[in-house]
C-alpha positions in Angstrom: -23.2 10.2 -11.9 -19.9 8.5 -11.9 -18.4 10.9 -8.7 -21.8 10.2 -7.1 -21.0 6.4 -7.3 -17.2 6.8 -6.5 -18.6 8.9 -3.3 -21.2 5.6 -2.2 -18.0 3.1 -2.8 -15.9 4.2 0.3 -18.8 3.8 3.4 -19.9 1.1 1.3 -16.5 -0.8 1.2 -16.1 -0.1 4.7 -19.6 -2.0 5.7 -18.5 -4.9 3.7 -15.4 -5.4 5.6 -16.8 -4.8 8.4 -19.2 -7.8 7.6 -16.4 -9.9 6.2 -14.3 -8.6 9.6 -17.2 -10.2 11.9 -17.8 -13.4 9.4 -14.3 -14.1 9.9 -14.1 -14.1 13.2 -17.5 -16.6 13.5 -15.7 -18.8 11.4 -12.0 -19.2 13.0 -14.3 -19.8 16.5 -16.5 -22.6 14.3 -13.2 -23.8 12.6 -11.5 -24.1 16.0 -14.2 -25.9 18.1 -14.5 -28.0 14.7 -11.0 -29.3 14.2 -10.8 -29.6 18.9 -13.9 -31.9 18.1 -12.4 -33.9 15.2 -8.9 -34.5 16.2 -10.4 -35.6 20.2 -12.1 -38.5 17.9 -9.2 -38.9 15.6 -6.8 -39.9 18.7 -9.8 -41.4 20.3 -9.9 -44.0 17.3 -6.3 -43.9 16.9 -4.0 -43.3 19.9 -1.1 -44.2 18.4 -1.5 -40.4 16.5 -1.8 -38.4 20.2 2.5 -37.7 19.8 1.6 -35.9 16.1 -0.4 -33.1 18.0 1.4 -31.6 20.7 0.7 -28.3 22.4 2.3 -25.7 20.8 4.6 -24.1 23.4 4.3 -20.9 25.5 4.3 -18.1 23.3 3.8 -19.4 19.9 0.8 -17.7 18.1 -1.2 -19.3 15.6 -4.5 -18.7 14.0 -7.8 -20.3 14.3 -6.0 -24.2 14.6 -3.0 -25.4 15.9 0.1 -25.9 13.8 0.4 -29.5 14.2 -3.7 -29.7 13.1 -3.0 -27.3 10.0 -0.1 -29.2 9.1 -2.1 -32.9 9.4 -5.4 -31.2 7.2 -2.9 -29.3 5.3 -1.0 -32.5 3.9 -4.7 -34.4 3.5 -3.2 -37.2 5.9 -7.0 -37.3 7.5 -8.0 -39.0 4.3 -5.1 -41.9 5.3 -7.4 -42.6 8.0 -9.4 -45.7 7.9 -13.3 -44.6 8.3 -14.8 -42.8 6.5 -16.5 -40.4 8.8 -13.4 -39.0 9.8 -12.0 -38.6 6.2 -15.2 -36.4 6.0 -15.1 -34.8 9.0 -11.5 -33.6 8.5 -12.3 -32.4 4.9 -15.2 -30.3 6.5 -12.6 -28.9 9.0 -10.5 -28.0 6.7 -13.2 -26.0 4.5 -14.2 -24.2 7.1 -10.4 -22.9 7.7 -9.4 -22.1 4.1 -13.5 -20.2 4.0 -11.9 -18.2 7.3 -8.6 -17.5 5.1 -10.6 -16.4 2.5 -13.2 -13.8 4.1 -10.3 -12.1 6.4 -8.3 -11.5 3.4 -11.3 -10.3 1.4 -12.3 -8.3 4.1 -8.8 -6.7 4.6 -8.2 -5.9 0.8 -12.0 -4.3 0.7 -10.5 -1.6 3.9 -7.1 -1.3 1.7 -9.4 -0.3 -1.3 -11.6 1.4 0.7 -8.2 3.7 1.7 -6.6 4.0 -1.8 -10.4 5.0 -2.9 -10.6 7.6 -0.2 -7.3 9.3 -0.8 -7.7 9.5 -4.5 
């Protein structure tokens, strides 16, 4: 019974991470519309912010958000900010980046098991 269940757990593995493989990538293109949304009404309310995002230059890779958004959710400054929607709204944006973190590194330890499994 137990080499019968050890047999189900590889395919099985692999569906999930497939799953968590295409969840991911919904959520980095939800995250990043998300946080282009809130930080156009952040330096709509507050132009004085518009020199704390610049473009990240030619080349430079990043994931779902840029690096200057990260780094502004990352240090919580969006609950500095005066109203209250936007405290909100950039508290949202930044759940729905550490949720992408979380299911792309689920889904990549679930194909690493899946391999060690497999080769055992």
């Amino acid at each position: 019974m137990q080499s019968y269940l050890l047999a189900l757990m590889p395919p099985f593995l692999i569906a999930l991470g497939a799953i968590g493989v295409v969840v991911s990538v919904w959520l980095s293109i939800v995250t990043h519309d998300a946080a282009d949304e809130y930080f156009r009404k952040v330096v709509a309310r507050h132009p004085e912010l518009e020199k704390s995002f610049p473009e990240p230059g030619f080349g430079v890779q990043y994931g779902p958000i840029r690096p200057s958004y990260m780094e502004f959710l990352k240090k919580k400054r969006h609950l500095l900010l005066p109203e209250v929607e936007l405290q909100r709204e950039g508290s949202r944006v930044l759940a729905h980046l550490y949720s992408h973190a979380i299911t792309f590194t689920v889904s990549i330890l679930l194909f690493i098991l899946q391999y060690f499994l497999r080769s055992a």
